[in-house]
KENU-426479 format. One record per atom (N, C-alpha, C): z, x, y; residue in three letters. Coordinates in steps of 0.2 Angstrom, whole numbers, padded with zeros to 4 digits, always signed. Example, Ala and Ser with C-alpha at 12.3 -4.5 7.8 and 13.67 -1.06 7.14 Angstrom:
// KENU-426479
+0039+0066-0028ALA +0039+0062-0022ALA +0039+0066-0016ALA +0035+0064-0011SER +0036+0068-0005SER +0039+0064+0000SER 
//
This chain:
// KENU-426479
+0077+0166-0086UNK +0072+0165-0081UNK +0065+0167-0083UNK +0062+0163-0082UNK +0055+0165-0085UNK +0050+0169-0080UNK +0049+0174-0084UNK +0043+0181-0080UNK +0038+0183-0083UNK +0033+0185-0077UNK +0025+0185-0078UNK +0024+0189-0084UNK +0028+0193-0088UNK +0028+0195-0094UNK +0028+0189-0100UNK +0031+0184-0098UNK +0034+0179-0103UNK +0027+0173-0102UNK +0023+0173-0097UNK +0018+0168-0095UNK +0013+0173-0102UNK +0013+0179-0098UNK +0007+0184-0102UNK +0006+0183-0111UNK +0014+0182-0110UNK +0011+0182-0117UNK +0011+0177-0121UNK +0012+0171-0119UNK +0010+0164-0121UNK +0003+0163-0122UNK +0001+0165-0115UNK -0005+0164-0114UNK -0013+0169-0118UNK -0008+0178-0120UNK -0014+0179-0124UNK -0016+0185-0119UNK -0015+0184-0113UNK -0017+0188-0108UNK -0012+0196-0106UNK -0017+0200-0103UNK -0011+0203-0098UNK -0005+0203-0092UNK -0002+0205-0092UNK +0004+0203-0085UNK +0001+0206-0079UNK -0003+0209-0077UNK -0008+0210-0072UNK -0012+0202-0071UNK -0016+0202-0075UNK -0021+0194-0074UNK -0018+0188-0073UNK -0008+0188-0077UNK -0005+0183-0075UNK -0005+0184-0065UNK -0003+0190-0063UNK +0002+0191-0057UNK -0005+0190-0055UNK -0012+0192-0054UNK -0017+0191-0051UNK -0019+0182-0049UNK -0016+0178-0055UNK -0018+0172-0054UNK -0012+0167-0050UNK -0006+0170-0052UNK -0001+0168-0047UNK -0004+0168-0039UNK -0006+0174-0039UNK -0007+0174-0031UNK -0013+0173-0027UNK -0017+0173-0032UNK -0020+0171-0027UNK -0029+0175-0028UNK -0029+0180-0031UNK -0033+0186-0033UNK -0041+0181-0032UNK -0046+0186-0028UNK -0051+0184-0031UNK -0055+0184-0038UNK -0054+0191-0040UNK -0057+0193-0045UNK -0056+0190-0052UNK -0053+0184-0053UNK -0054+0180-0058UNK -0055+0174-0060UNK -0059+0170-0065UNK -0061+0166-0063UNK -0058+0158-0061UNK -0058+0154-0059UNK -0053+0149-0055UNK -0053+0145-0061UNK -0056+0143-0067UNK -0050+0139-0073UNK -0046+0144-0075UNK -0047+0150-0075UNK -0041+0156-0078UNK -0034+0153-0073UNK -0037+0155-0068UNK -0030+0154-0063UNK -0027+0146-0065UNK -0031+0141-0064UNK -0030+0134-0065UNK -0024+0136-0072UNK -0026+0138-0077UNK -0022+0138-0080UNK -0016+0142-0083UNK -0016+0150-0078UNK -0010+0152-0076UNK -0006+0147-0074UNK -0008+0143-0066UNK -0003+0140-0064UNK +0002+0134-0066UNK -0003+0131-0071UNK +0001+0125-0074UNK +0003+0127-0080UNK +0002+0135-0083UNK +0007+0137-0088UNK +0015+0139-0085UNK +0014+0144-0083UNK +0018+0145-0076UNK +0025+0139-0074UNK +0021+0131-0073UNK +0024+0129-0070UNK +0029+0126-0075UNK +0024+0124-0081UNK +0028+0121-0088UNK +0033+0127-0092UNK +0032+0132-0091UNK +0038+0138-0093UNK +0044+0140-0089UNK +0043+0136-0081UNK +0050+0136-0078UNK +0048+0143-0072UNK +0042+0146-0070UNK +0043+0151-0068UNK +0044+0148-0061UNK +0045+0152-0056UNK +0047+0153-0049UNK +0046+0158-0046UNK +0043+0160-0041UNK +0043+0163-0037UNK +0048+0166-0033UNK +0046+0172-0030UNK +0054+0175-0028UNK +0051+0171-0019UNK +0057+0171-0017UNK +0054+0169-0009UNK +0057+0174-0004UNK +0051+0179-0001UNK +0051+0182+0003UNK +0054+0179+0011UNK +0057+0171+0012UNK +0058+0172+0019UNK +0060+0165+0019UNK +0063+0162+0023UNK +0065+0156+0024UNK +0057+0153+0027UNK +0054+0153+0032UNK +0050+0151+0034UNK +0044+0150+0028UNK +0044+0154+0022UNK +0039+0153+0017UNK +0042+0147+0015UNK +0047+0144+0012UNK +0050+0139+0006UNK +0047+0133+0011UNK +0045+0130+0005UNK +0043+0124+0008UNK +0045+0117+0001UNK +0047+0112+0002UNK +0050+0109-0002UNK +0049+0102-0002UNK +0048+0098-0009UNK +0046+0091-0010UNK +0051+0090-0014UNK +0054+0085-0016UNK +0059+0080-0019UNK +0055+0074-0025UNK +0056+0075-0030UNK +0055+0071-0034UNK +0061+0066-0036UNK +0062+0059-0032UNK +0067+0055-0035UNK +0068+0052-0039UNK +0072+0050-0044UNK +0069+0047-0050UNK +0076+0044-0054UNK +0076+0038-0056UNK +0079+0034-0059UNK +0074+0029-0063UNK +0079+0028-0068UNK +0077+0023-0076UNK +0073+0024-0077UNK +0072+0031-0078UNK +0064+0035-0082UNK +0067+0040-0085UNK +0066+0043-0091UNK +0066+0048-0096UNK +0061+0054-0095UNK +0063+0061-0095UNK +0058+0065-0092UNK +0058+0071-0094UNK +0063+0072-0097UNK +0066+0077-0101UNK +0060+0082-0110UNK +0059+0077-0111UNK +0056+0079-0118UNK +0048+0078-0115UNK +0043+0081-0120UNK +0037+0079-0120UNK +0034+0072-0122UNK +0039+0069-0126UNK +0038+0062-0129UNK +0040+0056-0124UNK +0044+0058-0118UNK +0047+0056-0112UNK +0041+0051-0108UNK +0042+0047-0106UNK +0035+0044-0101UNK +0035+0049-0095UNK +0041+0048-0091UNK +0042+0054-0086UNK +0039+0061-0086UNK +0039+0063-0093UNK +0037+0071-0092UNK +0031+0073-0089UNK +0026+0070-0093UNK +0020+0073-0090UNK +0017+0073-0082UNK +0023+0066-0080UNK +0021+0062-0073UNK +0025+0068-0069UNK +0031+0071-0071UNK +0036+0077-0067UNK +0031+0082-0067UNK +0029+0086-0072UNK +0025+0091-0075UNK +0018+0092-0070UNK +0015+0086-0070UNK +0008+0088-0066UNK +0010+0088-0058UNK +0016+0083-0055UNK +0015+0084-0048UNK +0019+0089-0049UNK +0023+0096-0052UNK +0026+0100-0050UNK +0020+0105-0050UNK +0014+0105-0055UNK +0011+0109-0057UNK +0007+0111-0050UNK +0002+0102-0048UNK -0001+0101-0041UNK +0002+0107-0036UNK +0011+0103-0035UNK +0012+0107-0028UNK +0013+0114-0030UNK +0014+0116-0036UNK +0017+0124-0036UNK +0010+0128-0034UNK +0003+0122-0035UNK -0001+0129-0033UNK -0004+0130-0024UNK +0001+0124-0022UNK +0000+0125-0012UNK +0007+0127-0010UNK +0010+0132-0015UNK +0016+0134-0012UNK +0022+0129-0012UNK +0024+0124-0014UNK +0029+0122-0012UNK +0033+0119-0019UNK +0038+0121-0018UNK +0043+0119-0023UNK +0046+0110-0025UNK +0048+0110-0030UNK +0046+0102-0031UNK +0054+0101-0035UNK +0060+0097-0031UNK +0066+0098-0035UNK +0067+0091-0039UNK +0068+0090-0045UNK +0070+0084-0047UNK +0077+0082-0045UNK +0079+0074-0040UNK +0084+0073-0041UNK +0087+0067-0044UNK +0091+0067-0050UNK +0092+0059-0052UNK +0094+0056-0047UNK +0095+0050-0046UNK +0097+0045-0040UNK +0099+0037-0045UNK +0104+0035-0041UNK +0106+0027-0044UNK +0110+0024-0038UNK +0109+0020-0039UNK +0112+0013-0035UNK +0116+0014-0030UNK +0123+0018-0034UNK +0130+0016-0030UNK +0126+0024-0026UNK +0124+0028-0028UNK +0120+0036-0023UNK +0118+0032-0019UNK +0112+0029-0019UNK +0108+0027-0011UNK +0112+0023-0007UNK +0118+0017-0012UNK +0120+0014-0006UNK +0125+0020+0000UNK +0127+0026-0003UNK +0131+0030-0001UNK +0128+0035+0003UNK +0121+0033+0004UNK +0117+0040+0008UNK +0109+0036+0008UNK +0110+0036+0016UNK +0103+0032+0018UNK +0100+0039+0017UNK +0093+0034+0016UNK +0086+0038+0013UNK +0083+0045+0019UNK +0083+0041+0025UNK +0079+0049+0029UNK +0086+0053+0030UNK +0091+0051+0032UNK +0097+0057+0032UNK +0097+0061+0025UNK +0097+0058+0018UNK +0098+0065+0014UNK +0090+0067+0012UNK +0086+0064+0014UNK +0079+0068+0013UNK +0082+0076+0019UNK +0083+0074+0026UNK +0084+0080+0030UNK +0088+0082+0029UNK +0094+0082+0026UNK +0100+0087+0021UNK +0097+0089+0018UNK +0092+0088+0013UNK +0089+0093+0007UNK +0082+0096+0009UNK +0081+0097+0017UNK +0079+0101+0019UNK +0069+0099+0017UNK +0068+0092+0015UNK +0062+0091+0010UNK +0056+0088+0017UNK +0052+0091+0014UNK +0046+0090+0018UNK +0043+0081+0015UNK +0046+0081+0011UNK +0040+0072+0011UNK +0045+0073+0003UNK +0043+0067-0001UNK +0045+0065-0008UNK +0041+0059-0010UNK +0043+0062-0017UNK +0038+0058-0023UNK +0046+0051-0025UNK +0044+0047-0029UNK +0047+0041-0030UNK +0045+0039-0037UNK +0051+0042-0042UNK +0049+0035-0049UNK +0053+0034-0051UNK +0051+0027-0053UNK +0057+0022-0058UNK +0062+0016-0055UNK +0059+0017-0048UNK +0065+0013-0043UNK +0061+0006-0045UNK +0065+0000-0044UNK +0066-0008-0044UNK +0067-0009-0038UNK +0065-0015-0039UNK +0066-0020-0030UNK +0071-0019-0028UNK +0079-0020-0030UNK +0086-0020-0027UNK +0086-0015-0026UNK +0083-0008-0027UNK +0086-0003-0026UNK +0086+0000-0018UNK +0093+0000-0016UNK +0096+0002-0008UNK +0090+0005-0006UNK +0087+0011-0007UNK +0083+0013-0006UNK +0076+0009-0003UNK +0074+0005-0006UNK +0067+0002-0004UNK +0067-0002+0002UNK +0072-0004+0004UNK +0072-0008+0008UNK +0074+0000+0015UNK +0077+0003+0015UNK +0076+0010+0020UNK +0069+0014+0019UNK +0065+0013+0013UNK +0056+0015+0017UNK +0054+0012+0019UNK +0056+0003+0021UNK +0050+0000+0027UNK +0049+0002+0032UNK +0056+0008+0034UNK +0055+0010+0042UNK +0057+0018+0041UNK +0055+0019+0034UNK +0057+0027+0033UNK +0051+0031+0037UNK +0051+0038+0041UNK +0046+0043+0045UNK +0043+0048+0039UNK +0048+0049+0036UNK +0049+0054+0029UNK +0043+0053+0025UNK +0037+0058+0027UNK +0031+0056+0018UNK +0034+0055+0013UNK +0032+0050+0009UNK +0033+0047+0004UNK +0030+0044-0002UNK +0029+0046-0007UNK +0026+0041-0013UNK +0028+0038-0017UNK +0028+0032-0018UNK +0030+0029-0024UNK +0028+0025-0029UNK +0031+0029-0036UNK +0027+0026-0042UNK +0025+0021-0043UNK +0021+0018-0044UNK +0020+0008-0049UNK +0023+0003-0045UNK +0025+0006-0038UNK +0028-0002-0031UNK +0024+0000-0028UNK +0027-0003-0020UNK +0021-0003-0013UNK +0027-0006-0010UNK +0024-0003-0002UNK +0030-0005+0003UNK +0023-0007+0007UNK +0026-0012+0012UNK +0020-0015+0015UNK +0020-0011+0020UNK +0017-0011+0025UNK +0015-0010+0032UNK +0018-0002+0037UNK +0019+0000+0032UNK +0023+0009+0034UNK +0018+0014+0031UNK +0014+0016+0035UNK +0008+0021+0035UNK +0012+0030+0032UNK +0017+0030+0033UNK +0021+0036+0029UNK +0021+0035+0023UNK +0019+0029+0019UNK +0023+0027+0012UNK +0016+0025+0009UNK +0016+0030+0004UNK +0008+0028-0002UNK +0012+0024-0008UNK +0008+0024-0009UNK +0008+0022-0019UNK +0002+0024-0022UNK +0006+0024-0028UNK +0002+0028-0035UNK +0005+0025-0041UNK -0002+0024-0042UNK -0003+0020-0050UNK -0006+0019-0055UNK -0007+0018-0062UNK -0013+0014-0065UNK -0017+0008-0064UNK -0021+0005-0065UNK -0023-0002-0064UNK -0023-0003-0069UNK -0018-0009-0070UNK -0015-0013-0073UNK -0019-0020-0074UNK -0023-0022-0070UNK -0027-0027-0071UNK -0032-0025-0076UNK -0035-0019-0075UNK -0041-0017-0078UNK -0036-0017-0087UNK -0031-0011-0087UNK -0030-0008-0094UNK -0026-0016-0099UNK -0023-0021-0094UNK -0022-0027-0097UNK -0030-0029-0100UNK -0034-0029-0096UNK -0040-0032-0098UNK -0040-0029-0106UNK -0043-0021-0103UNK -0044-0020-0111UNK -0043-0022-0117UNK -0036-0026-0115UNK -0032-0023-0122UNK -0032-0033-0126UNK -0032-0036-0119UNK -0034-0043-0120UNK -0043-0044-0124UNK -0048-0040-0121UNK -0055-0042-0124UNK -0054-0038-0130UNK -0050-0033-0131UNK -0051-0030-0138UNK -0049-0036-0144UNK -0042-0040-0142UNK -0039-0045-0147UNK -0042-0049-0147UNK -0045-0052-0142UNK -0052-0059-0141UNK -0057-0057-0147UNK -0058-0050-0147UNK -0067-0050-0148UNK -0062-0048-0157UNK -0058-0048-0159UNK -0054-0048-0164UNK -0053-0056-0166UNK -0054-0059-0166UNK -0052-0066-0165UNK -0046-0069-0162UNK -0044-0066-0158UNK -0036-0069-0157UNK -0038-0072-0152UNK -0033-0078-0153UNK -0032-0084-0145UNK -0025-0085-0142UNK -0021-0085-0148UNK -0013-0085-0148UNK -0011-0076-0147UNK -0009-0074-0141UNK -0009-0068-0139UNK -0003-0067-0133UNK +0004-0067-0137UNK +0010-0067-0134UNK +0010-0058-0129UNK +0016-0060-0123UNK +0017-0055-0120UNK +0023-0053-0117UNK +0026-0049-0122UNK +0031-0046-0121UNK +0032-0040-0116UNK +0033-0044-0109UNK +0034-0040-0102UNK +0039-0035-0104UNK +0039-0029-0100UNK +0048-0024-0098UNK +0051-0029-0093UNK +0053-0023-0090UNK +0061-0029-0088UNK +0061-0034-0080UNK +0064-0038-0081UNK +0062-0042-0076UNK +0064-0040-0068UNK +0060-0038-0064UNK +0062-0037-0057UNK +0063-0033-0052UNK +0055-0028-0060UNK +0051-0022-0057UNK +0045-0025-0057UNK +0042-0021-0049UNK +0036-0022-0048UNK +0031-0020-0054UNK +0032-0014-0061UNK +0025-0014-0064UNK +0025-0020-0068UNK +0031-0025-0071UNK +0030-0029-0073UNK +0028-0036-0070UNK +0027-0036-0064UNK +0025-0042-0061UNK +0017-0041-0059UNK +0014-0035-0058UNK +0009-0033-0058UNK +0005-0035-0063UNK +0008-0032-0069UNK +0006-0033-0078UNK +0007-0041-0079UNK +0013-0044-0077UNK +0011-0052-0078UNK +0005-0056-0076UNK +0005-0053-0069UNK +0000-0055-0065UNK -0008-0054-0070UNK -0009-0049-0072UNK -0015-0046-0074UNK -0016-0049-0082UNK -0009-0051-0085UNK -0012-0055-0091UNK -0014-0062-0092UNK -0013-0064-0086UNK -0012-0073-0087UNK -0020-0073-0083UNK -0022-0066-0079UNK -0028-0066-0076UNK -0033-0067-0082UNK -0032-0062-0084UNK -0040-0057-0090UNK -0037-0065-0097UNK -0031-0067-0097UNK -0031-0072-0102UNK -0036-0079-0100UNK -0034-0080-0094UNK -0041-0085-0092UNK -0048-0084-0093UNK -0049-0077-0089UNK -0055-0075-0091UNK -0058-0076-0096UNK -0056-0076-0102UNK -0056-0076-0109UNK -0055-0083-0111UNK -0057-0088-0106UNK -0057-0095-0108UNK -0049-0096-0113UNK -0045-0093-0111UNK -0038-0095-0114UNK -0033-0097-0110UNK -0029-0103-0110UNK -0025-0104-0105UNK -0014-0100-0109UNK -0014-0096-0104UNK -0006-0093-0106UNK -0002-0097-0107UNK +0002-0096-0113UNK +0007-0102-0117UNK +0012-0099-0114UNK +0016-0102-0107UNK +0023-0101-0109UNK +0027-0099-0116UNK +0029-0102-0119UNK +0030-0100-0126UNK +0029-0093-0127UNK +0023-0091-0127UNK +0022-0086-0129UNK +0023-0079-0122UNK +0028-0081-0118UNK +0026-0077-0110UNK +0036-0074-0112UNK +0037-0067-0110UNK +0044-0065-0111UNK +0044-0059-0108UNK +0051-0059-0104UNK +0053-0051-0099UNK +0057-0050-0105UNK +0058-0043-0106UNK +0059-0038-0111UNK +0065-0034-0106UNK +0065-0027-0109UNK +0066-0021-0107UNK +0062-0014-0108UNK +0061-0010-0104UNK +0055-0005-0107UNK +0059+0001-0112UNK +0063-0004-0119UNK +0066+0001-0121UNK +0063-0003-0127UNK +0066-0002-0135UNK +0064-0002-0140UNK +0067-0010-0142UNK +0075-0008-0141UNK +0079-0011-0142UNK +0081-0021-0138UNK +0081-0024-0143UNK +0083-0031-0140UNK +0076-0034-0139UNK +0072-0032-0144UNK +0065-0037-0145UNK +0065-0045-0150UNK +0072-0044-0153UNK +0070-0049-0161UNK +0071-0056-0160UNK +0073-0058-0153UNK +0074-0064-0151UNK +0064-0066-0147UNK +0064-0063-0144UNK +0056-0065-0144UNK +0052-0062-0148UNK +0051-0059-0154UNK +0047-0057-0159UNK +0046-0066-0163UNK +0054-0067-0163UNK +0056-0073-0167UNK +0050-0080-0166UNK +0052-0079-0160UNK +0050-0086-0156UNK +0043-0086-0156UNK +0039-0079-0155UNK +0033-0078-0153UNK +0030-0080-0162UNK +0032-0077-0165UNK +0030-0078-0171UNK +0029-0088-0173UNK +0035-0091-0171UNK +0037-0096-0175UNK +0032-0103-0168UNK +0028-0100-0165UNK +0024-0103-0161UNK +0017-0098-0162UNK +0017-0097-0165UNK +0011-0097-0170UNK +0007-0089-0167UNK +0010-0085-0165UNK +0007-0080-0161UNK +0005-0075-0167UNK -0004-0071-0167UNK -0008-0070-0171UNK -0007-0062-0168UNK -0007-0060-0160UNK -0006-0053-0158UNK -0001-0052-0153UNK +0002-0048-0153UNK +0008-0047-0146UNK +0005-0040-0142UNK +0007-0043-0135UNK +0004-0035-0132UNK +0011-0036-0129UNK +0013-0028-0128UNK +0019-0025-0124UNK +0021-0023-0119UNK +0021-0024-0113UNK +0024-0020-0108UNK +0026-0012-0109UNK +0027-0009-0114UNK +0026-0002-0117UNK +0025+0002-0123UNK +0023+0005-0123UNK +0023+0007-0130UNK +0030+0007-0135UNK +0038+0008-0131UNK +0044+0009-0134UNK +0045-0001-0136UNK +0044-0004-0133UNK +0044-0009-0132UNK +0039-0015-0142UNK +0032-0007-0140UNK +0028-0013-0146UNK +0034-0006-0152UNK +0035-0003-0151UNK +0037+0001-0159UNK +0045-0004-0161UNK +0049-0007-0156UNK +0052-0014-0160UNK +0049-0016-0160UNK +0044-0021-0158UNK +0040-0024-0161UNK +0039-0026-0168UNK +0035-0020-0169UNK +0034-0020-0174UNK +0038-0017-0180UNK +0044-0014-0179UNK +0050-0015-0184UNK +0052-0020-0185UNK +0053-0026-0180UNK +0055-0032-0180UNK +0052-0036-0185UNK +0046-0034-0185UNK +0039-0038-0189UNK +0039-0037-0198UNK +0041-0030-0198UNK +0044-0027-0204UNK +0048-0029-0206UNK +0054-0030-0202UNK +0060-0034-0205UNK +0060-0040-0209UNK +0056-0046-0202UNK +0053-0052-0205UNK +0049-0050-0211UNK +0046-0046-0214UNK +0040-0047-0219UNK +0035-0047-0217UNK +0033-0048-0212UNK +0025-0049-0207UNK +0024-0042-0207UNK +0018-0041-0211UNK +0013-0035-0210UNK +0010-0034-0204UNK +0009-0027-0202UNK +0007-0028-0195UNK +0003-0019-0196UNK -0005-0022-0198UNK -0009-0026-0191UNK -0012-0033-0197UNK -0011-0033-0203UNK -0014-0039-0207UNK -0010-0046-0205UNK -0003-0048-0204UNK -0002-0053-0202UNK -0001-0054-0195UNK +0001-0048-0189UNK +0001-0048-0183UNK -0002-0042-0180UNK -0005-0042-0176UNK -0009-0037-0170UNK -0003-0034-0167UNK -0002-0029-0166UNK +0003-0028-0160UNK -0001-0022-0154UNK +0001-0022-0148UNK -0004-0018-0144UNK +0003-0015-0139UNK +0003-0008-0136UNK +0007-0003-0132UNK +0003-0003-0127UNK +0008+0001-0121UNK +0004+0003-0114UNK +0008+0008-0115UNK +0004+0012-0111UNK +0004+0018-0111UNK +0004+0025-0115UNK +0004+0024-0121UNK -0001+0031-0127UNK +0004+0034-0126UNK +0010+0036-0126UNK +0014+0041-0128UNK +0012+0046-0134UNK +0014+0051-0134UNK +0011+0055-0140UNK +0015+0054-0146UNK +0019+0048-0147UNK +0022+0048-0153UNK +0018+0043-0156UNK +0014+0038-0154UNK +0011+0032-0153UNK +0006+0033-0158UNK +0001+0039-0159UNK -0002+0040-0162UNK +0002+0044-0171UNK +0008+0044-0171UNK +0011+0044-0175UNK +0017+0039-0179UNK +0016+0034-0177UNK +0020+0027-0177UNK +0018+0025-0184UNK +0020+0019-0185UNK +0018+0018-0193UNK +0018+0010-0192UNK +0009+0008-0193UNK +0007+0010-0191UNK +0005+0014-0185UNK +0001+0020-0182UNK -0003+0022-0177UNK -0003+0017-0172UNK -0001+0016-0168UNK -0001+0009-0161UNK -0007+0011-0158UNK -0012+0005-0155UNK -0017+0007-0152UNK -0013+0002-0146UNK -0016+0007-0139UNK -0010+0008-0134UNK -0016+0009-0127UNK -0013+0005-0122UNK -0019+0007-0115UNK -0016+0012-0114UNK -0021+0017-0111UNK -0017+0024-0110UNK -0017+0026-0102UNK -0011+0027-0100UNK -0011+0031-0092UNK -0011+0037-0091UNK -0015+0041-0091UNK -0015+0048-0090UNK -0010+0051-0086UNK -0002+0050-0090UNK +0003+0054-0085UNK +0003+0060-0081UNK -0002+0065-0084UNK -0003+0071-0080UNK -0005+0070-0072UNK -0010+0066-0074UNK -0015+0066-0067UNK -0010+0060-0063UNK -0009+0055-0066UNK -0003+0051-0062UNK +0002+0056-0057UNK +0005+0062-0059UNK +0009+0064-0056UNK +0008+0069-0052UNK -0002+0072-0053UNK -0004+0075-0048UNK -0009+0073-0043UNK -0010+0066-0044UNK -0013+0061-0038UNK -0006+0062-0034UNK -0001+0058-0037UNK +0005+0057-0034UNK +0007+0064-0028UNK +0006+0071-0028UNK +0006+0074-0026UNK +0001+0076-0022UNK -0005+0074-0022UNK -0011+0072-0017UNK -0010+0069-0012UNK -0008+0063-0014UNK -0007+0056-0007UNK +0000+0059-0004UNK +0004+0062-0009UNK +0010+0064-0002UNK +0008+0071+0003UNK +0003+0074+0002UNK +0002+0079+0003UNK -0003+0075+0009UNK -0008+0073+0009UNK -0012+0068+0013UNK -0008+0065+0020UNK -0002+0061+0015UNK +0003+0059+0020UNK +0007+0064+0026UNK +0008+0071+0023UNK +0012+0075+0026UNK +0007+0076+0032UNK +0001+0075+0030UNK -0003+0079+0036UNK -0008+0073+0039UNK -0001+0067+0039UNK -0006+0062+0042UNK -0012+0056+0041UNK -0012+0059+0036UNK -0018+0050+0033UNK -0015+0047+0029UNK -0015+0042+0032UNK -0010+0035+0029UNK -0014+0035+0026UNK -0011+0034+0019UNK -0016+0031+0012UNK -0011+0028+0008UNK -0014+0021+0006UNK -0011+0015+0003UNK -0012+0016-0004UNK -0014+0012-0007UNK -0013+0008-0014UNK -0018+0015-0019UNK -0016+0018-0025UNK -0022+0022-0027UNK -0019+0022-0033UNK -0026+0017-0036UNK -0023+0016-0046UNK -0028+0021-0048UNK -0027+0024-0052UNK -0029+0028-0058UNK -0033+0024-0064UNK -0039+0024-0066UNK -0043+0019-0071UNK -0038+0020-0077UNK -0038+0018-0082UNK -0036+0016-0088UNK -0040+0016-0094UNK -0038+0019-0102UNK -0044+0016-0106UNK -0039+0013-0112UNK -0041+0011-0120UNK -0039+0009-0124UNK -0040+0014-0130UNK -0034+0015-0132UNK -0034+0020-0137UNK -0034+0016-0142UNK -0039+0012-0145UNK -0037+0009-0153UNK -0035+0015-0159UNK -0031+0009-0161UNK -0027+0013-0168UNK -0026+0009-0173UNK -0023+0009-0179UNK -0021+0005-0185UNK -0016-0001-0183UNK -0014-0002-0179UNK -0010-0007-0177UNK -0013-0015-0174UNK -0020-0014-0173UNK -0022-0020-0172UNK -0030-0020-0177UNK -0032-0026-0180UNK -0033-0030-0184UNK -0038-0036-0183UNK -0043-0036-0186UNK -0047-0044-0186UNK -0043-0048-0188UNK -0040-0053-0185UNK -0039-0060-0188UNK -0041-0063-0194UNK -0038-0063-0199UNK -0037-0067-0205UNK -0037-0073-0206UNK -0042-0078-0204UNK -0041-0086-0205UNK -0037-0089-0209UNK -0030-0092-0207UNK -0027-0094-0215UNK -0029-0099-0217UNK -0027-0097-0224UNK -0032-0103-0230UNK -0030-0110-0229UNK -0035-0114-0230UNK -0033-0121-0231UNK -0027-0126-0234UNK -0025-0130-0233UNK -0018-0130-0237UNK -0021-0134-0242UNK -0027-0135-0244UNK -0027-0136-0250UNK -0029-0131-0256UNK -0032-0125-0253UNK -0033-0120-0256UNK -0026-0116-0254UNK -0024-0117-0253UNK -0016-0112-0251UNK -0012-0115-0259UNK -0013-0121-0261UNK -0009-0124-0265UNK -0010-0123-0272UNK -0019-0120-0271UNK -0020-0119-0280UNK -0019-0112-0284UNK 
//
């Protein structure tokens, strides 16, 4: 178990200045505390609880996300809304959830078993039992990258997707690309219909009309790209964008495989900047989602909610991290001059 002795000495400081920033002390200055607390919360500490009436408790549910590791999409998203609620007192429990779980336990009765004052949401898909018990759930709630219509209990939190597609679209345009495949995650989650929507948008804007051909649901995993790398390649595609970062790193092994250098014979582009991204080979230039602040807005709008202000839709801006992995267009040579 992690002790204000064990924060103290990560951080450089005394075990006094840590317990002074735990609680709350005036006399030190408020980024010192800001960064007690979210060391604190990333070393596992806990506070002892003086009373039942003090605990107070949030629920992070979460399925088909990875959260575990630093390099994890989830981590930083768990990490910041546990950091947020650890500094208004409330404890924040992660629990896996699947399918055959929610169809086995409606959503407000195990919210009130687990004694949870409101809950965060990620990773969930359209079919999941669950979504269709928050159109009339009472329960605060937030959830990741979907939207539930018309239930003032129920936020969303997200990036803009329209915006960070654009980016990564005018970066390949003003590159010379025209031929600009897209390889979606998986079919029949809301970020991916979102991100559909927002490429075929910013592709028009760009005076381009979207090739079918070049249009493909994926999985947000590495693995099972080499049948649309294939196709995308042999319909003439000059850069591919990704639905994820896991998603471009096949990519661009696949590309490897074929022979096609990448970024000399194909562009490839990620979402999301994971921190291995900027270690890939090459480096992936990646729209980036600020996972930290993702998952301490996420604990803002459930906190809003708890105390009554319905609040809907809230995307988080987006930028582009260029890297080695996208490339001016190479005009290929003439076949007459290809032949001498």
């Amino acid at each position: 178990m992690t002790t204000i002795t064990d924060i103290a000495k990560k951080l450089g400081i005394s075990a006094g200045t840590v317990s002074k920033g735990l609680n709350g002390a005036k006399d030190i200055s408020e980024p010192l505390r800001q960064t007690i607390l979210e060391t604190a919360v990333e070393m596992g500490y806990a506070k002892k609880k003086t009373s039942k009436k003090e605990q107070k408790k949030l629920c992070i549910l979460i399925e088909n996300m990875d959260y575990y590791m630093k390099d994890d999409f989830g981590y930083d998203i768990i990490l910041g809304f546990k950091q947020a609620a650890f500094k208004e007192s409330f404890d924040a429990e992660v629990i896996p959830t699947s399918h055959e779980f929610q169809r086995n336990h409606p959503y407000d009765a195990f919210l009130l078993n687990q004694n949870c004052s409101g809950a965060f949401i990620c990773g969930f898909a359209f079919d999941d039992p669950w979504m269709e018990d928050l159109k009339a759930t009472n329960v605060p709630t937030v959830i990741l990258d979907n939207f539930i219509k018309e239930n003032p209990t129920v936020g969303s939190v997200g990036s803009d997707s329209d915006e960070g597609i654009g980016l990564a679209i005018r970066h390949l345009t003003a590159l010379g690309h025209k031929k600009i495949a897209f390889l979606n995650g998986s079919k029949g989650s809301a970020i991916s219909e979102m991100r559909l929507e927002a490429y075929e948008k910013n592709m028009r804007l760009q005076g381009l009309e979207p090739d079918p051909e070049l249009l493909a649901y994926g999985h947000f995993v590495s693995a099972g790209v080499e049948e649309h790398v294939q196709k995308f390649l042999a319909h003439g595609a000059t850069a591919i964008l990704c639905g994820n970062d896991l998603i471009a790193y096949g990519v661009m092994a696949e590309c490897k495989r074929l022979g096609r250098s990448v970024p000399e014979d194909i562009s490839v582009i990620g979402y999301d900047d994971l921190p291995s991204s900027a270690h890939s080979n090459p480096p992936l230039t990646s729209v980036k989602q600020d996972r930290s602040k993702l998952g301490k807005c996420s604990y803002y709008v459930l906190y809003a909610l708890i105390n009554e202000v319905a609040l809907s839709r809230n995307l988080l801006r987006t930028t582009l991290t260029i890297r080695e992995s996208t490339h001016r267009l190479i005009p290929a040579a003439p076949d007459n001059q290809a032949q001498r």
